[in-house]
Z-matrix of the N, CA and C atoms (Angstrom, degrees):
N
C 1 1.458
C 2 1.536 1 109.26
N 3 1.755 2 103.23 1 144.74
C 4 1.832 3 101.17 2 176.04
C 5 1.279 4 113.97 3 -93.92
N 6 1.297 5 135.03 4 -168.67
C 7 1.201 6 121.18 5 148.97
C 8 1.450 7 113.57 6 -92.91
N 9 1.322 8 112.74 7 173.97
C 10 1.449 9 121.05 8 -165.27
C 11 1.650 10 103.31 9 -78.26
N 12 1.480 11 126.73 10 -31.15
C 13 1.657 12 131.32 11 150.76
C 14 1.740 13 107.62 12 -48.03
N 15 0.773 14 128.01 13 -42.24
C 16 1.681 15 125.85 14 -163.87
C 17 1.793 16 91.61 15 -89.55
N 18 1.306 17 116.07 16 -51.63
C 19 1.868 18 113.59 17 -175.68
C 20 1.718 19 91.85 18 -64.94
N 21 1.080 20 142.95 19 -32.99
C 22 1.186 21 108.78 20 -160.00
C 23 1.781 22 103.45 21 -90.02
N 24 1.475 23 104.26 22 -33.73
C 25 1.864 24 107.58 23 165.31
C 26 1.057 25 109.89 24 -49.43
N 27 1.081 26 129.26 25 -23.59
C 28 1.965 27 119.39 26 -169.18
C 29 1.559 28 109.92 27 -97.24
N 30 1.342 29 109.80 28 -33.63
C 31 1.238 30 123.80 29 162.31
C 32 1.784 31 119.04 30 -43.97
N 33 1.572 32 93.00 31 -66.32
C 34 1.456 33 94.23 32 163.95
C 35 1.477 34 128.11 33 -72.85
N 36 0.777 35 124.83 34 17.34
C 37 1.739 36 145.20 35 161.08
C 38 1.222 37 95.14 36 -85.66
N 39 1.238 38 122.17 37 -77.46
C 40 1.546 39 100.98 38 -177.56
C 41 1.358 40 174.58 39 -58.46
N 42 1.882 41 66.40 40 -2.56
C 43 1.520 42 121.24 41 168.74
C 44 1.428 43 101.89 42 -78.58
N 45 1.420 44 119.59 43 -55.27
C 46 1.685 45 112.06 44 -177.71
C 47 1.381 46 107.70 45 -59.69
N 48 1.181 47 121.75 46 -53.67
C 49 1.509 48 138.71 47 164.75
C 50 1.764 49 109.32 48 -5.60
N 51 1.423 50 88.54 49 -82.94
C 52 1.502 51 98.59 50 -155.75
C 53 2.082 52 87.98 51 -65.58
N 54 1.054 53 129.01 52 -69.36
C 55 1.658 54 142.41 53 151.40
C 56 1.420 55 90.95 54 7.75
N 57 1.510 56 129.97 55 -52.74
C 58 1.477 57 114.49 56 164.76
C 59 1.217 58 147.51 57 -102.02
N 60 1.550 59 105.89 58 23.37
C 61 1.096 60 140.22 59 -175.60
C 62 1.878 61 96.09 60 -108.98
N 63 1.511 62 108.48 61 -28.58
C 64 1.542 63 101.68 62 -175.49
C 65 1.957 64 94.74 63 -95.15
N 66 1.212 65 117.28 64 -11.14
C 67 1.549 66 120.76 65 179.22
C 68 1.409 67 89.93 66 -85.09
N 69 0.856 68 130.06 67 -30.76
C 70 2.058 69 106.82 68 -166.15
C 71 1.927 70 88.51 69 -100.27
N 72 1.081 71 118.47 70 -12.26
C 73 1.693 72 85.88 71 172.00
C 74 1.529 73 116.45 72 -112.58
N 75 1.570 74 109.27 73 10.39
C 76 1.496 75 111.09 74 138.96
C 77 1.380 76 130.39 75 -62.29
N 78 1.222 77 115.21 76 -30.16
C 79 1.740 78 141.71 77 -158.80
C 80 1.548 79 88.41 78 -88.18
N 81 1.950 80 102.86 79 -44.35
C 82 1.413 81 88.65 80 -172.13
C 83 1.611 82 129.55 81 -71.62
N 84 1.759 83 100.32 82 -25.38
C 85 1.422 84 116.96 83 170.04
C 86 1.066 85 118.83 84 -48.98
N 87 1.355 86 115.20 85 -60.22
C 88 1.320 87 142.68 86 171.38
C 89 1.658 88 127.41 87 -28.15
N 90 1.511 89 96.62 88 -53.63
C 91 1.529 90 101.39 89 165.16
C 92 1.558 91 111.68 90 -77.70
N 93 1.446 92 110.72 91 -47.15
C 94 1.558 93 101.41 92 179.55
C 95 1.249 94 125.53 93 -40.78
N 96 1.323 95 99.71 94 -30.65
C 97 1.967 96 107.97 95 -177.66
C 98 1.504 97 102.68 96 -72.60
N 99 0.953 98 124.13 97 -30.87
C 100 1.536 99 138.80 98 177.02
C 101 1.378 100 115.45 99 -60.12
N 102 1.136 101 110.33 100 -39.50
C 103 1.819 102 129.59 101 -175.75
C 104 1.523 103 95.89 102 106.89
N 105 0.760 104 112.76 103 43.00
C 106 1.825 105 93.34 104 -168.88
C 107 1.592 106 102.64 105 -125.03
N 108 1.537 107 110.59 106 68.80
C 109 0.990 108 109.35 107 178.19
C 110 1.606 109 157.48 108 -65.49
N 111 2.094 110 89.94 109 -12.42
C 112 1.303 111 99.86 110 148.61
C 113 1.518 112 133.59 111 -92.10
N 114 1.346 113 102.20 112 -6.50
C 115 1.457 114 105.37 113 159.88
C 116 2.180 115 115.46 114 -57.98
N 117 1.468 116 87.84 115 -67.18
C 118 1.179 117 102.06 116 153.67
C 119 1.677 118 130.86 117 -3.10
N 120 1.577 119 111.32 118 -76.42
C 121 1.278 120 139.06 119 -177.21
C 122 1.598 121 112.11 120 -71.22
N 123 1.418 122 98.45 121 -30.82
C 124 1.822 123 115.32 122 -174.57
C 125 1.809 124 110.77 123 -60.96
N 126 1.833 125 90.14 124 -53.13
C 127 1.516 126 99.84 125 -169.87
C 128 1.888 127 99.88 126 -79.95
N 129 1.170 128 115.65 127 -20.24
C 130 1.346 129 108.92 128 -171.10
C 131 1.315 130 100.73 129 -72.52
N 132 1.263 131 141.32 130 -38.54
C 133 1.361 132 145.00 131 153.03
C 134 1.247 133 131.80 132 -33.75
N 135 1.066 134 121.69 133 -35.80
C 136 1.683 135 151.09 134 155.66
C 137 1.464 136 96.48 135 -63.74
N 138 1.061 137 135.86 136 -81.83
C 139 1.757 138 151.92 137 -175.61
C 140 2.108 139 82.28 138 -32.63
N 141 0.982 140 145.45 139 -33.99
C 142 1.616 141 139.34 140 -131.50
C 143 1.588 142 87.07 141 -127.85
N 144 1.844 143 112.44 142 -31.26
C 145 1.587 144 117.39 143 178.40
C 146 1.359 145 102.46 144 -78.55
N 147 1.524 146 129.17 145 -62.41
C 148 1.468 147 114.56 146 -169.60
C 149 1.542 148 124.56 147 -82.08
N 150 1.298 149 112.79 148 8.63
C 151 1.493 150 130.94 149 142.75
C 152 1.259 151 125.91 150 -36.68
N 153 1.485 152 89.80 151 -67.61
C 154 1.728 153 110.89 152 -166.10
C 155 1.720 154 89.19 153 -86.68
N 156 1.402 155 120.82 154 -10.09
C 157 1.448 156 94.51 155 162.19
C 158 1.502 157 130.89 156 -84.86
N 159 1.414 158 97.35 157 -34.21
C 160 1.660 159 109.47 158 157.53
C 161 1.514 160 120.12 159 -49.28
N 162 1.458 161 122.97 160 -37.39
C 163 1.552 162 126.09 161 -178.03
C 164 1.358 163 95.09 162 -61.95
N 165 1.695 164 125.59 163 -67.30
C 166 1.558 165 111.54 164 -157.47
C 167 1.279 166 102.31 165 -62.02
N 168 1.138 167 153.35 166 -33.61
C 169 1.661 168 151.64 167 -153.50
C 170 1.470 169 80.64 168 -89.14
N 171 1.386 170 148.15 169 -53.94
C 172 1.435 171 137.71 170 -177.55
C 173 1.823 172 119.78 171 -55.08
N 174 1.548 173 84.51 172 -38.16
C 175 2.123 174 87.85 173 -179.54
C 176 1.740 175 82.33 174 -78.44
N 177 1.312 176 130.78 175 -57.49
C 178 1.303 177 125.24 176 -149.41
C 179 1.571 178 105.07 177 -35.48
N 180 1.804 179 117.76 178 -53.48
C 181 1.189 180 123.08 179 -163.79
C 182 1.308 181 118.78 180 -69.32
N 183 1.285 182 119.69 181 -15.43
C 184 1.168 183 139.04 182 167.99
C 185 1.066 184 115.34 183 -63.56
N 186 1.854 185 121.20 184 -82.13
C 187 1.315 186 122.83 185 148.94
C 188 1.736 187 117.41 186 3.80
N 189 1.554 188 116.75 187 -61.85
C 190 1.601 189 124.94 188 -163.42
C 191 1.133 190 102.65 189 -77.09
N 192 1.841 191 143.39 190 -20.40
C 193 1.003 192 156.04 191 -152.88
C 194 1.057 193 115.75 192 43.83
N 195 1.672 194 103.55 193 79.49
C 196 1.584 195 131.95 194 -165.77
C 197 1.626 196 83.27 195 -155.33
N 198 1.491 197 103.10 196 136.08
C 199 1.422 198 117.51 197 161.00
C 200 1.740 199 118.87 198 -110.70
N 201 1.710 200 83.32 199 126.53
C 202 1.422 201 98.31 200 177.49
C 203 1.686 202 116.21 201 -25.56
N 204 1.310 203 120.58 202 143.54
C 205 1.578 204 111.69 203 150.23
C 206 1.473 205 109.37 204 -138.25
N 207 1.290 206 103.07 205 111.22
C 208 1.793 207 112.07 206 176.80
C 209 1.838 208 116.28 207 -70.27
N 210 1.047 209 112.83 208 137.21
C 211 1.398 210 132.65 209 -171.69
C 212 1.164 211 129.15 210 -101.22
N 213 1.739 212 141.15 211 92.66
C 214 0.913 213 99.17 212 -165.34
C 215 2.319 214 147.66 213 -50.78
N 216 1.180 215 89.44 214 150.70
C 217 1.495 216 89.42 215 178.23
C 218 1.448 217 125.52 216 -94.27
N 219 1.272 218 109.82 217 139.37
C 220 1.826 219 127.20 218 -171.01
C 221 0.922 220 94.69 219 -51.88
N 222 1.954 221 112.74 220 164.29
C 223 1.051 222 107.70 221 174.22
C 224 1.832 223 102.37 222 -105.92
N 225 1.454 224 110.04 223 134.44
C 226 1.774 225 92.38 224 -173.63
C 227 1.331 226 128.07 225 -84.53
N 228 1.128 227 134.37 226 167.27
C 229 1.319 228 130.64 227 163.42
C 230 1.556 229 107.99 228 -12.85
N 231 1.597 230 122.52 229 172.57
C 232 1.013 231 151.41 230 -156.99
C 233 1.640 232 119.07 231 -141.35
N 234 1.121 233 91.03 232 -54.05
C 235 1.752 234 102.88 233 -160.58
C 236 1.680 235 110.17 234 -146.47
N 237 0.889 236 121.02 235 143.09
C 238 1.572 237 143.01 236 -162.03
C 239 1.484 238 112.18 237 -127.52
N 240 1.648 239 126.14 238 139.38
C 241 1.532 240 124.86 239 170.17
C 242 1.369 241 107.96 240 -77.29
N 243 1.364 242 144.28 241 -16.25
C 244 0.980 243 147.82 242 -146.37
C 245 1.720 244 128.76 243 178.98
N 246 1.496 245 124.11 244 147.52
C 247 1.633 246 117.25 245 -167.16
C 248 1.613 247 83.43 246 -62.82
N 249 1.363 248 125.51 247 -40.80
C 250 1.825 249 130.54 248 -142.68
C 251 1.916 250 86.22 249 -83.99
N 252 1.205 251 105.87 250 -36.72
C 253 1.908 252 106.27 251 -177.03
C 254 1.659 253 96.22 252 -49.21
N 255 1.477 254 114.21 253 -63.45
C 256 1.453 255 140.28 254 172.63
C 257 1.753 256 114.76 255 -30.68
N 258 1.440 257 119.49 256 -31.42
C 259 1.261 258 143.00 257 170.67
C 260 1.321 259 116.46 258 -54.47
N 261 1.817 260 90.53 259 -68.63
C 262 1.460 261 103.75 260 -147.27
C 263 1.301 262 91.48 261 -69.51
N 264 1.644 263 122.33 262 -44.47
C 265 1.456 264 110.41 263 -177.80
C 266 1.023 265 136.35 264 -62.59
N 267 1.229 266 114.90 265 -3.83
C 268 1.726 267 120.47 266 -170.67
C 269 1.860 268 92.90 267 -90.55
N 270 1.559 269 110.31 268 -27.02
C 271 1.876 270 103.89 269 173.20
C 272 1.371 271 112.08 270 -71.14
N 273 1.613 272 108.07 271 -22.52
C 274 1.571 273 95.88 272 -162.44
C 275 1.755 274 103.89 273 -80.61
N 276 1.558 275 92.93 274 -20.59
C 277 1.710 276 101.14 275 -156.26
C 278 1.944 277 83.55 276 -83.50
N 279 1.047 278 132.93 277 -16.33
C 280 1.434 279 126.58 278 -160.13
C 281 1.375 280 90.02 279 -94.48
N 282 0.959 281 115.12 280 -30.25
C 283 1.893 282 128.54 281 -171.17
C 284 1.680 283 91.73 282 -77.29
N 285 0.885 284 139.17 283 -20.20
C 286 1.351 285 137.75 284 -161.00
C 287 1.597 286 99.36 285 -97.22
N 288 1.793 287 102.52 286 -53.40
C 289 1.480 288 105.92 287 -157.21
C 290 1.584 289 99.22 288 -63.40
N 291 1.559 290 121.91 289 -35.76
C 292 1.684 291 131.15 290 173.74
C 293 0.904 292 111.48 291 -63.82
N 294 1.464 293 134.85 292 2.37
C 295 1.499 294 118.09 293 159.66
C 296 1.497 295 99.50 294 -111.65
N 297 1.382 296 140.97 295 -19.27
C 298 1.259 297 125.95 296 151.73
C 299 1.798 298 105.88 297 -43.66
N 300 1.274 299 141.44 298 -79.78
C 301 0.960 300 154.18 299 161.83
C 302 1.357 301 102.86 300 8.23
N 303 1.462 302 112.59 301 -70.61
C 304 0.881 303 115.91 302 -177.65
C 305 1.288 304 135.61 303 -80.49
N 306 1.071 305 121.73 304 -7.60
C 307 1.358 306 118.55 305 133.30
C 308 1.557 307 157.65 306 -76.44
N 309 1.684 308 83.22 307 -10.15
C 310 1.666 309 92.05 308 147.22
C 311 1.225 310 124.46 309 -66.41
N 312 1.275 311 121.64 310 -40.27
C 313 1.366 312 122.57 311 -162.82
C 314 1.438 313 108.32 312 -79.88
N 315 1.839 314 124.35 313 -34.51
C 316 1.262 315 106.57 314 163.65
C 317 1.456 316 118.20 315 -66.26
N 318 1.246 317 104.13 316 -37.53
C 319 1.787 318 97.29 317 169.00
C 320 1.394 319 133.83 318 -38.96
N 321 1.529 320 106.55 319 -48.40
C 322 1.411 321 109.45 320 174.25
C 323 1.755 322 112.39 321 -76.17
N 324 1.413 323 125.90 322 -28.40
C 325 1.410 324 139.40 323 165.62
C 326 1.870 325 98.91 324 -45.40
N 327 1.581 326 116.57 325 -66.44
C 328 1.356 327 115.15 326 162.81
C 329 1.657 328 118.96 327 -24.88
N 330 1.464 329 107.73 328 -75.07
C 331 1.524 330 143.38 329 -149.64
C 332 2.107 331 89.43 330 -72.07
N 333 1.485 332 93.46 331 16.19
C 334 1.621 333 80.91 332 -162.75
C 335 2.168 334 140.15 333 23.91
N 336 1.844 335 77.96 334 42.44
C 337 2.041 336 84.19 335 -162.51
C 338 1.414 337 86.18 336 -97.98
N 339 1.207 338 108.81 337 101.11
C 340 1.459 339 111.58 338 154.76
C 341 1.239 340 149.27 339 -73.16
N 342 1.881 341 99.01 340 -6.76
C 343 1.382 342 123.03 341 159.14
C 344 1.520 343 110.10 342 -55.67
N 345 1.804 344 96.68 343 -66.38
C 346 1.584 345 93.23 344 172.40
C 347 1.391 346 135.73 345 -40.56
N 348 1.348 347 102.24 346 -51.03
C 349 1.764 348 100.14 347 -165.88
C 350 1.433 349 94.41 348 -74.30
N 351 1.352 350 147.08 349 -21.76
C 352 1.635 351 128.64 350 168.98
C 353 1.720 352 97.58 351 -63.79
N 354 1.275 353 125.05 352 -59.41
C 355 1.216 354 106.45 353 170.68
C 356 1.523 355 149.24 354 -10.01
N 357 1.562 356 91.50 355 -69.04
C 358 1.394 357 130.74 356 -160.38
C 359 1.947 358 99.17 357 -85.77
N 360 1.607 359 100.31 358 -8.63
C 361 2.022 360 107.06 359 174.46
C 362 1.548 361 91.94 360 -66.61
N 363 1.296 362 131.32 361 -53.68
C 364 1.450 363 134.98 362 -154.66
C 365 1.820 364 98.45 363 -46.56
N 366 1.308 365 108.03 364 -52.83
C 367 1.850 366 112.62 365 -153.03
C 368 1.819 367 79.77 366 -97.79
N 369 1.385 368 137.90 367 -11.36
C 370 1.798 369 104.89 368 160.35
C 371 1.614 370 106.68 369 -54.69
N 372 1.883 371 92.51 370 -50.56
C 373 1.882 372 86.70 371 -157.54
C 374 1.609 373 105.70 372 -75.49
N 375 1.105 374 104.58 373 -5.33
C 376 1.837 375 110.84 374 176.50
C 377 2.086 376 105.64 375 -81.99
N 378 1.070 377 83.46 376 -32.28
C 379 1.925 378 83.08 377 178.36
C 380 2.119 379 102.85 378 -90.76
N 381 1.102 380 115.93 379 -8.51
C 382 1.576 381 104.37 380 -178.19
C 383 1.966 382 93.21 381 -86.93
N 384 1.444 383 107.03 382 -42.68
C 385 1.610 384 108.94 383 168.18
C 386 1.411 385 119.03 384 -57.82
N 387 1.314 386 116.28 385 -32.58
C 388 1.644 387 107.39 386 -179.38
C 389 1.766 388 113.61 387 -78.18
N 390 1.379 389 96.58 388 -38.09
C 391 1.325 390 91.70 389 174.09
C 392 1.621 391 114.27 390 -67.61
N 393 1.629 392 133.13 391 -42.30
C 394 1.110 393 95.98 392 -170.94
C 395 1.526 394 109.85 393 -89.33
N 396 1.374 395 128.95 394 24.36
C 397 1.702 396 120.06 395 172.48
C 398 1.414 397 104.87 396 -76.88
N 399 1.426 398 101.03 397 -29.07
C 400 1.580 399 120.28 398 -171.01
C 401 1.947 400 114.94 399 -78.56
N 402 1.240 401 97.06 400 -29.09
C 403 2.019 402 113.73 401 161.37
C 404 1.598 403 98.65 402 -61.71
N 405 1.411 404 95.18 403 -74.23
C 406 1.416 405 106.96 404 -170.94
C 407 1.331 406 135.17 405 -29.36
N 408 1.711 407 101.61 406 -37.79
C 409 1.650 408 99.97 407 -154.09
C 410 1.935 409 71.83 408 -102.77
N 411 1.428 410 143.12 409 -8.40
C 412 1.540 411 122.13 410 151.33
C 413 0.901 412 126.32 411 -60.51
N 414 1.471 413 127.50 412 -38.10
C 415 1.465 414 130.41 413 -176.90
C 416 1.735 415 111.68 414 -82.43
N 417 1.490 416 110.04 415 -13.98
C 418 1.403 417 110.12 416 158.59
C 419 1.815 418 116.37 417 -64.93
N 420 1.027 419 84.93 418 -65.44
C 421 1.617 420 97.80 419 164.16
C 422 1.339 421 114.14 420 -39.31
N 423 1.326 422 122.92 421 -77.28
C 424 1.480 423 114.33 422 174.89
C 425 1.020 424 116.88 423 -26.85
N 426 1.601 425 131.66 424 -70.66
C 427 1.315 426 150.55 425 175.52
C 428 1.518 427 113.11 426 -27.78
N 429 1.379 428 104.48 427 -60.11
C 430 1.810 429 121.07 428 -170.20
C 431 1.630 430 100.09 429 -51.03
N 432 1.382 431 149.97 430 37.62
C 433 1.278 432 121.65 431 -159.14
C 434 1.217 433 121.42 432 39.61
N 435 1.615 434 103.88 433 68.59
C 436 1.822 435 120.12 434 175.56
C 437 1.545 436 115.62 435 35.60
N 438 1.474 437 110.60 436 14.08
C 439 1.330 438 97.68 437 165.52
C 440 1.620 439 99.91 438 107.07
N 441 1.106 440 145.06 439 -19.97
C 442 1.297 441 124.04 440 -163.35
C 443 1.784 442 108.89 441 -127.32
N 444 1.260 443 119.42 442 -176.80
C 445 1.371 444 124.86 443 -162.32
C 446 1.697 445 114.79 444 30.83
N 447 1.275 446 122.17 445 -144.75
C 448 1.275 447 98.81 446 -179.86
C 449 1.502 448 138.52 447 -78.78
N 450 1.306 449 96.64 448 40.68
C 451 1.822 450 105.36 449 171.36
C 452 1.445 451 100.58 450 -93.36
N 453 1.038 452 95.91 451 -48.66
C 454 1.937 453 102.51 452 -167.70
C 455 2.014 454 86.91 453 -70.81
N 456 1.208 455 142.66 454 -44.37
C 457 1.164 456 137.03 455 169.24
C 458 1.214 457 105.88 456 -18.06
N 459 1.446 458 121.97 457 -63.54
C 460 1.202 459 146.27 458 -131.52
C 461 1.558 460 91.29 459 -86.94
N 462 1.423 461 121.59 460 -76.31
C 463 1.265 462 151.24 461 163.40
C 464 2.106 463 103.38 462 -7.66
N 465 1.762 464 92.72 463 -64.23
C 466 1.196 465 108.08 464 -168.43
C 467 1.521 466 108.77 465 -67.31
N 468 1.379 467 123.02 466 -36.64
C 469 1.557 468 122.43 467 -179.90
C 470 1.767 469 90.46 468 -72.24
N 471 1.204 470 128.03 469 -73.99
C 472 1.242 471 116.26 470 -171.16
C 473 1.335 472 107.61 471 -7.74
N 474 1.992 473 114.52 472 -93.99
C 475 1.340 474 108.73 473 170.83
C 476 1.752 475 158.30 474 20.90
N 477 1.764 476 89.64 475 -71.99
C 478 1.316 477 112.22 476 165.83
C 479 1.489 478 117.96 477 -45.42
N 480 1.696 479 120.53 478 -46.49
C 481 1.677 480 109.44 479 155.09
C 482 1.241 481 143.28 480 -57.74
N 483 1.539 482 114.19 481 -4.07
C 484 1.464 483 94.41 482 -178.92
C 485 1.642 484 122.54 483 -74.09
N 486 0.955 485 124.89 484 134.12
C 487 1.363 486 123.69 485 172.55
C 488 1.276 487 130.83 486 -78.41
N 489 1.288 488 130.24 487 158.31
C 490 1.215 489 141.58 488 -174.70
C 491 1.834 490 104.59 489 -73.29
N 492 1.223 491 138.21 490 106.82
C 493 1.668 492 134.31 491 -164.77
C 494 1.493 493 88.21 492 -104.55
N 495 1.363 494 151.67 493 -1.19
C 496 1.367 495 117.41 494 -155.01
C 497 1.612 496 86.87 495 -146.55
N 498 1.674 497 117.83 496 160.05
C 499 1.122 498 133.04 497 151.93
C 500 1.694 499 117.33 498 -13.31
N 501 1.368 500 136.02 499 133.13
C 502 1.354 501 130.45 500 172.23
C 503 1.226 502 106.65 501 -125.99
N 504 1.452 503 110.14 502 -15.48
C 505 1.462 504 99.08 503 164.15
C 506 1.285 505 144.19 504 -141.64
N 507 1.822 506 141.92 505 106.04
C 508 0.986 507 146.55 506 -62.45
C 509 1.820 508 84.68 507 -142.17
N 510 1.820 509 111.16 508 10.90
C 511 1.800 510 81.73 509 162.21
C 512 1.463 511 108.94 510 -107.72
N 513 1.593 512 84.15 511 152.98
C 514 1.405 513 93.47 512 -161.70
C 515 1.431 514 139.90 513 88.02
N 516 0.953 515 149.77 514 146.73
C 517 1.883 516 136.92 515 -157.32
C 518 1.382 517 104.83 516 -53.92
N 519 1.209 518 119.43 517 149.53
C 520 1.068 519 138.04 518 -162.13
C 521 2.019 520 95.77 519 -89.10
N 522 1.275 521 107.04 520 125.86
C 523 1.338 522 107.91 521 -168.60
C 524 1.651 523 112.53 522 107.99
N 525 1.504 524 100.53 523 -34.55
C 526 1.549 525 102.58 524 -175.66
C 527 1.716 526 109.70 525 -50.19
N 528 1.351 527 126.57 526 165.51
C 529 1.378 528 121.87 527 179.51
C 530 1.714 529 97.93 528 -74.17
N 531 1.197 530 109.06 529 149.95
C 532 1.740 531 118.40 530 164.01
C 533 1.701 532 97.70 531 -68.50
């Protein structure tokens, strides 16, 4: 069992969660309208990652015999000056979600829940990876000829490979086979 301070933080995690799962498939619209279809494909992948991060924090509370409570979610941005505008925000917003993170984990360190903070290890080393895919694919950009004519070409076909690594669909335990 959690305490009712730790169920209601995780709750609202999943609120940020899914909130960035509805920010990367604005981002993803966003580029599609652009033509930028591996941009496109990149963030929709992300949209399928902070999903499946919202699912485990949803079975987790369950697991603790705590029931989920969903929140409503913001509505996000829309529109962007640029693929590199599109970048920077996805570091600032990843930079954001790791200090949520991190305040779960002192929370549960507080809350003496030691269930949690083994938990709550998965999304540190999952937020030090999001942030640097999120460096990375700027300093690609930088690199490409700042991003535009055929750098961002270049950039944008890259993209189109990344694959989907995680669960997409959420009946049944997460991990279970589809």
């Amino acid at each position: 069992m959690i305490s009712e301070k730790m169920s209601k933080a995780l709750n609202e995690q999943i609120n940020k969660e899914m909130y960035s799962g509805y920010l990367y498939m604005a981002m993803s619209a966003w580029c599609n309208d652009q033509g930028l279809e591996g941009f496109a494909h990149w963030f929709m992948v992300q949209y399928h990652e902070e999903m499946f991060h919202a699912m485990k924090i949803y079975e987790y509370l369950f697991d603790q015999g705590s029931k989920p409570v969903l929140l409503a979610i913001d509505k996000p941005q829309e529109n962007w000056d640029s693929p590199m505008d599109v970048l920077k925000e996805t570091l600032e917003h990843e930079k954001k979600v790791t200090a949520s993170i991190h305040s779960l984990v002192a929370l549960a360190e507080d809350e003496k829940d030691y269930a949690s903070r083994i938990f709550l290890q998965w999304y540190v080393s999952e937020q030090v990876e999001e942030e640097k895919n999120a460096s990375d694919m700027i300093t690609r950009m930088e690199i490409s000829a700042g991003g535009k004519g055929p750098g961002l070409y270049m950039v944008d076909r890259e993209l189109k490979s990344r694959a989907v690594t995680i669960p997409t669909s959420f009946v049944g335990p997460l991990g279970a086979e589809d």
